[in-house]
N, CA, C and O of each residue as an XYZ file, in Angstrom:
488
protein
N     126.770     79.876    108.769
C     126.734     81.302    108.956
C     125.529     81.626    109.828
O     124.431     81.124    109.586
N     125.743     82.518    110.909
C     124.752     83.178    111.440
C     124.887     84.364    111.773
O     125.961     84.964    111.796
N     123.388     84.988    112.176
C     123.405     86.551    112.852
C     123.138     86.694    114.364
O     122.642     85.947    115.208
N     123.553     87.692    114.379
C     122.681     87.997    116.194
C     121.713     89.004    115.641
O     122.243     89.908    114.994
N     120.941     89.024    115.711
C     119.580     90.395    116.244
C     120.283     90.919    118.086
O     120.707     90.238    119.020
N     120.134     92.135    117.932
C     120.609     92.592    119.248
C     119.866     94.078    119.366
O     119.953     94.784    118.361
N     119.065     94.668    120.634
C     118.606     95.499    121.132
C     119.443     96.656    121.501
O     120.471     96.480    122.155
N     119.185     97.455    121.242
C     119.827     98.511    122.147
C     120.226     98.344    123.891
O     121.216     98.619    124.568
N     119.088     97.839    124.125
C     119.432     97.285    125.840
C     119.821     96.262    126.091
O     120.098     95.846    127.215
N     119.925     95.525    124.770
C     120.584     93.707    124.760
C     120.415     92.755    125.112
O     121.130     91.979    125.747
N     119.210     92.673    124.657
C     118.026     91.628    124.190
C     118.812     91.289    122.888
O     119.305     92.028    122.035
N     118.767     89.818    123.021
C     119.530     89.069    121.516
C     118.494     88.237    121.350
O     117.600     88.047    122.174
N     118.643     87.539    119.877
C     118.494     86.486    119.448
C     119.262     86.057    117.957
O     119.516     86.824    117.028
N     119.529     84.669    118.036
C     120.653     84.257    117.024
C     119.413     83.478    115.962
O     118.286     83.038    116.193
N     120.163     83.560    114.860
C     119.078     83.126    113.867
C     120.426     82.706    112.572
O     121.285     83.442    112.087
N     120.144     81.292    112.334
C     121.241     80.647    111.139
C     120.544     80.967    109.984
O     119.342     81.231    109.970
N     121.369     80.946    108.886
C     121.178     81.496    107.544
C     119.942     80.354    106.579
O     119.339     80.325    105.505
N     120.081     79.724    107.554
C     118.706     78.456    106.908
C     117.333     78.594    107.352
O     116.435     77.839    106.980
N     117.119     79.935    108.454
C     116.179     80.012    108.651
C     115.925     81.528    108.052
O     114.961     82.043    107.485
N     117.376     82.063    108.477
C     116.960     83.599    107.838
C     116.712     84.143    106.375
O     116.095     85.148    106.022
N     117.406     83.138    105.586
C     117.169     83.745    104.114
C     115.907     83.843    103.365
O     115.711     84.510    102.350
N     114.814     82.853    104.197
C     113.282     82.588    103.722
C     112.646     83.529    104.524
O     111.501     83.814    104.174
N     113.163     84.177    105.671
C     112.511     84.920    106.255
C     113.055     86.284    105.474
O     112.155     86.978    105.003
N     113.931     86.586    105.349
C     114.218     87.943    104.334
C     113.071     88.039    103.224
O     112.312     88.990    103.039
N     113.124     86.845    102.538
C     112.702     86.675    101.296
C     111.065     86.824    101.428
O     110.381     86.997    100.419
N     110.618     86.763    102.450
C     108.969     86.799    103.421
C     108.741     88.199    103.154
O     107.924     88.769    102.430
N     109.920     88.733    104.127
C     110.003     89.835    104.322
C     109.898     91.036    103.181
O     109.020     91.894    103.272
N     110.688     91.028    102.298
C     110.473     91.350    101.000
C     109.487     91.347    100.042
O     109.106     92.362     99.458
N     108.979     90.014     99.825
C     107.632     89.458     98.981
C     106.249     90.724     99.371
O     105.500     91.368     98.637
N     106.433     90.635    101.074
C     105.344     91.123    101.760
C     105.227     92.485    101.408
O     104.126     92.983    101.171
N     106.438     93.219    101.349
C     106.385     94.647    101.077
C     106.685     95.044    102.776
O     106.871     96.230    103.049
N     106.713     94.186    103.684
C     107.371     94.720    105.145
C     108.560     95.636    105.261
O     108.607     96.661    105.942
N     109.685     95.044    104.374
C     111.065     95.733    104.142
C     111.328     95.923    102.842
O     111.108     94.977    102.085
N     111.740     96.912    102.413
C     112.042     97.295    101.197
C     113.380     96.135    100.815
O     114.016     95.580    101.711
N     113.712     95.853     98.977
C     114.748     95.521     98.642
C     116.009     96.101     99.271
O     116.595     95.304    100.003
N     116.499     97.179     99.166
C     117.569     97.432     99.427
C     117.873     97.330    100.870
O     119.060     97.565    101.098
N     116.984     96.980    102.180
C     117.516     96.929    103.511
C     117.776     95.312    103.326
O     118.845     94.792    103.644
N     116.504     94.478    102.693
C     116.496     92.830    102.671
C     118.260     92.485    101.883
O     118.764     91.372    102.030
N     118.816     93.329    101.284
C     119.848     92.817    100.570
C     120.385     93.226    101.796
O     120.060     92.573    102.788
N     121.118     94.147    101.920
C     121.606     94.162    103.232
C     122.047     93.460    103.834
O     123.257     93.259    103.938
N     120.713     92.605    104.685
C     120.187     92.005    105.632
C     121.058     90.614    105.272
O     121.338     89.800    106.152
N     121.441     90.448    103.908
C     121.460     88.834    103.509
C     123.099     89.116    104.105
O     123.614     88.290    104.859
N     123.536     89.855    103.851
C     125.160     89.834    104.680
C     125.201     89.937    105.738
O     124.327     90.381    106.482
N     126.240     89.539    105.999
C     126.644     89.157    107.530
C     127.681     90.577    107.871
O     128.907     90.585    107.759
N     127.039     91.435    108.194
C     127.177     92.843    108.013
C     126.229     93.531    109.222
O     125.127     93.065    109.515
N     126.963     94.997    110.044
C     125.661     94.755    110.921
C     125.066     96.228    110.147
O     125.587     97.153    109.525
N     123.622     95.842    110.591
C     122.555     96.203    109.816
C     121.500     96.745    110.766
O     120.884     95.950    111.475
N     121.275     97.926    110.820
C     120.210     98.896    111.906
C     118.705     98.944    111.380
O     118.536     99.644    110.380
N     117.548     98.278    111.928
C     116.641     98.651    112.095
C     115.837     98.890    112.995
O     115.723     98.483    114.151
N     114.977     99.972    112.032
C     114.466    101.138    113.774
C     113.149    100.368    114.496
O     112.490     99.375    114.187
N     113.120    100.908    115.125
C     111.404    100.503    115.784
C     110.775    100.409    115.078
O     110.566     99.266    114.672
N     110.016    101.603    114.427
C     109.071    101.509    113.481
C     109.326    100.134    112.619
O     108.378     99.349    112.631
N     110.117     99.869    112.110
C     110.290     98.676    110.796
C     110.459     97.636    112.180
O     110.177     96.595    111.586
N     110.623     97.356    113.071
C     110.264     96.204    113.808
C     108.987     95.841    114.038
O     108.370     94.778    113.974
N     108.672     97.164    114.371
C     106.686     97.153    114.531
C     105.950     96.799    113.320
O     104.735     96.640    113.196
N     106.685     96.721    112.630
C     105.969     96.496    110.911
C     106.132     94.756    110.707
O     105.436     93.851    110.249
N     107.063     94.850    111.142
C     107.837     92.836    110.847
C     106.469     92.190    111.791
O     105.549     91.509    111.337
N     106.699     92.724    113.520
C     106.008     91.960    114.265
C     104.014     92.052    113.848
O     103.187     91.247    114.277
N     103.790     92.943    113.172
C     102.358     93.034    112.943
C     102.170     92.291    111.160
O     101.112     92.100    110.560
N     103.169     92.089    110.823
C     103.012     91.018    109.677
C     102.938     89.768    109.856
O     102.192     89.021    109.224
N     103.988     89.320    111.051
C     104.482     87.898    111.268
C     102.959     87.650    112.175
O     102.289     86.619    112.130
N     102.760     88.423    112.682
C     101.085     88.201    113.918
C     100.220     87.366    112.712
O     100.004     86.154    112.705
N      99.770     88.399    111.657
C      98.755     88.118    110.688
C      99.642     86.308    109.541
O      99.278     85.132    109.568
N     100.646     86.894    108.854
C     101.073     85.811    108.441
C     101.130     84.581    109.099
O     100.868     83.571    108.446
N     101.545     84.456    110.741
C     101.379     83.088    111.496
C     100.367     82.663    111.162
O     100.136     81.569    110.647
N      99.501     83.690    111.488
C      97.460     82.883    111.697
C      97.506     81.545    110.828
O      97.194     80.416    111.206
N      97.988     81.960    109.521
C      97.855     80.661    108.089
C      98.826     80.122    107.923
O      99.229     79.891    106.783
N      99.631     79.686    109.243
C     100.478     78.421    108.751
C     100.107     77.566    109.852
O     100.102     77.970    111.015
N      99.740     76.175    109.446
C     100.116     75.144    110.808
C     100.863     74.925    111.672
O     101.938     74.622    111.154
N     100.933     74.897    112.861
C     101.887     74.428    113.792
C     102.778     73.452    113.127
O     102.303     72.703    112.274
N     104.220     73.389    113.493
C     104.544     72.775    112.778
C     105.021     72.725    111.157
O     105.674     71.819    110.641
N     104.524     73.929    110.505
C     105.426     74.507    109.356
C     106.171     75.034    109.052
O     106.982     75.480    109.864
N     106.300     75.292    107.491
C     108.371     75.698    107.247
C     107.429     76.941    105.881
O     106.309     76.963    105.370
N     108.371     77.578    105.809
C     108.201     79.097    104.974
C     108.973     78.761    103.640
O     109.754     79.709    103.702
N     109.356     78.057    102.390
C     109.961     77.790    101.758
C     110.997     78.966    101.111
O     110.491     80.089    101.133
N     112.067     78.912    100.663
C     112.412     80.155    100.088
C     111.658     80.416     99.037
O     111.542     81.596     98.706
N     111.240     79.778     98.569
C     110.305     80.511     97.205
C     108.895     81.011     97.717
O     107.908     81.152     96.996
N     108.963     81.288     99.243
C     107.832     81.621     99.711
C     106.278     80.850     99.719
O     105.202     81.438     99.834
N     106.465     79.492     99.579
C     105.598     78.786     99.456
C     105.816     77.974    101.585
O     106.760     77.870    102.368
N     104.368     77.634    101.617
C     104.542     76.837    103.327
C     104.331     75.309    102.956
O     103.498     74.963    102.118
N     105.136     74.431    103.634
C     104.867     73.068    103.915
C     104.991     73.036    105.027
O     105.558     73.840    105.767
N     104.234     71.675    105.355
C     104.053     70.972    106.425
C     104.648     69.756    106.605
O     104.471     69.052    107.600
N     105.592     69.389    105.352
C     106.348     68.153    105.386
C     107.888     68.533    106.514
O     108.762     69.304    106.118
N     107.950     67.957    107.660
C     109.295     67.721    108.319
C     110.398     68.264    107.466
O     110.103     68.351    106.274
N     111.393     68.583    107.747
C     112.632     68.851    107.142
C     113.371     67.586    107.467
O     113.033     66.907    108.437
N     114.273     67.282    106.762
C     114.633     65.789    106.479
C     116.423     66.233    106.935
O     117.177     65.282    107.141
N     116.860     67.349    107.034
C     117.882     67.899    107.405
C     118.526     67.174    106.277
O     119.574     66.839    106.830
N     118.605     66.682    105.001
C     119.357     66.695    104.162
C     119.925     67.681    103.393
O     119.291     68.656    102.988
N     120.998     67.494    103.187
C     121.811     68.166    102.035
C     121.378     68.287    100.376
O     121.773     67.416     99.600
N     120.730     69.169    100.003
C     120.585     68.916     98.892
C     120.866     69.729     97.439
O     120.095     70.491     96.855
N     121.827     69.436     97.165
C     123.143     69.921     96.078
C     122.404     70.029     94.846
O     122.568     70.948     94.043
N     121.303     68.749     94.658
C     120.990     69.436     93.348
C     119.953     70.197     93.176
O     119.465     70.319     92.052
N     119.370     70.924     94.410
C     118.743     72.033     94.123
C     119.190     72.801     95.398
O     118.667     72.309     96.397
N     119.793     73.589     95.598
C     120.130     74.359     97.263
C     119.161     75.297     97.606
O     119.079     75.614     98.793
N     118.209     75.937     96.570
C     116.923     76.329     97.289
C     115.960     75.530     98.627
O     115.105     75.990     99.385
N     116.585     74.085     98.480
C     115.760     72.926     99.424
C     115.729     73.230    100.284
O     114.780     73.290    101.065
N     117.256     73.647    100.448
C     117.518     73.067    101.742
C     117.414     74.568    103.154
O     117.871     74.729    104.285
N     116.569     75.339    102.227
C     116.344     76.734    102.945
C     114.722     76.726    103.442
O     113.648     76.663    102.844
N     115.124     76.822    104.837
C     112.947     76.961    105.344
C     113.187     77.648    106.824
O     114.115     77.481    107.614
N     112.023     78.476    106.913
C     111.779     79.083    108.327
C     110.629     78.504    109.027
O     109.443     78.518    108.700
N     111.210     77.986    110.067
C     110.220     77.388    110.967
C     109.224     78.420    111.556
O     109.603     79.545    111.883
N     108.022     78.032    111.675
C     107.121     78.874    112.854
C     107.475     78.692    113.849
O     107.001     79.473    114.674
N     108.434     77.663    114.388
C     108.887     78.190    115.928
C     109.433     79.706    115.461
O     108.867     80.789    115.603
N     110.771     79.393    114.836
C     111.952     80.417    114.515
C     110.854     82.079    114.217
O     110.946     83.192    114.733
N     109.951     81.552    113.229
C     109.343     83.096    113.228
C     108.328     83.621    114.009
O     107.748     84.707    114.021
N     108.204     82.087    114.987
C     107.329     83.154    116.216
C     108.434     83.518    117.185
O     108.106     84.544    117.781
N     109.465     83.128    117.521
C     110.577     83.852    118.003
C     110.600     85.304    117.555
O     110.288     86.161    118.381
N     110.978     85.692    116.195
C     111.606     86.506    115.564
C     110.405     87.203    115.341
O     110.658     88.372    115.048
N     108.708     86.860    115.370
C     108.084     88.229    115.839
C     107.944     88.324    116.952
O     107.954     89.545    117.108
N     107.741     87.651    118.403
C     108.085     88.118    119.821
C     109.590     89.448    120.200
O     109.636     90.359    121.027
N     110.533     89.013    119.249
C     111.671     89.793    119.619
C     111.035     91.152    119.051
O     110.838     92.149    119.746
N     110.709     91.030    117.522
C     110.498     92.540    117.105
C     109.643     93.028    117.726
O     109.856     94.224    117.922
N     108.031     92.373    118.478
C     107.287     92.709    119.217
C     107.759     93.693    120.127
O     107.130     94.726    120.360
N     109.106     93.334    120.772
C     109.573     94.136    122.466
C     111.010     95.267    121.560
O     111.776     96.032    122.146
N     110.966     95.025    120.227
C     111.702     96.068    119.823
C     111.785     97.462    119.573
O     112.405     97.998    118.655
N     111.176     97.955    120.377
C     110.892     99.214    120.359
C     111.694    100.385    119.955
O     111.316    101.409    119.385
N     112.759    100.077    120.317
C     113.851    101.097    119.669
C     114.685    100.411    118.889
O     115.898    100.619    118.873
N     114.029     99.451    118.108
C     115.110     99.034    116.675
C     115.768     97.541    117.508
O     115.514     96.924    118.542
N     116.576     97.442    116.556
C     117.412     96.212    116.748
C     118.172     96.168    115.244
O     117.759     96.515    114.137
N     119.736     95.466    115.768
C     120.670     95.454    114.694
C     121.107     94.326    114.849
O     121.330     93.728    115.902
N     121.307     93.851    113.304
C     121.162     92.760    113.097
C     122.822     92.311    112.338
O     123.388     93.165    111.655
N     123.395     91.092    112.522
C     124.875     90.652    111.901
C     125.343     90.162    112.561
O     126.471     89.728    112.325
């Protein structure tokens, strides 16, 4: 499963559900996005947010990058490692197998960075 993020002027970026669900869950923890848009967000549903709440994502993800290593993953339980992803399957816990890269979320604050008039997401 994936989303597009898409601009009003159409600027995209695609983001798979293995990177996005730890980033919701970031997102949430932080107090950036309220529960009820982050639920939302978890469907593959399209989903409007304005500027303002982009400007909020990209000035979190600025400060939150600072403290992760190059090279780290965002766990869904909101914890960071630095151990590789092993791209395994792992059934007996499927929380595992969910992490957001700091590439992926310095992507995804550059986009909200130039989002000025929102972006919708599904």
């Amino acid at each position: 499963m994936s989303w597009t993020l898409e601009t009003p002027n159409g600027e995209s970026l695609d983001v798979n559900a293995w990177n996005w669900r730890p980033t919701l869950e970031l997102l949430e923890k932080s107090g950036t996005l309220d529960a009820d848009t982050t639920e939302l967000l978890h469907d593959n549903i399209d989903v409007e947010l304005t500027g303002e709440q982009a400007q909020r994502i990209a000035i979190f993800l600025e400060t939150y990058l600072a403290n992760i290593p190059a090279g780290g993953r965002v766990l869904l339980d909101g914890s960071n490692t630095t151990e590789p992803d092993s791209f395994e399957f792992h059934r007996d816990d499927l929380d595992r197998n969910y992490s957001a890269t700091v590439v992926w979320l310095t992507c995804f604050r550059d986009f909200c960075r130039t989002a000025t008039d929102g972006f919708t997401a599904g």
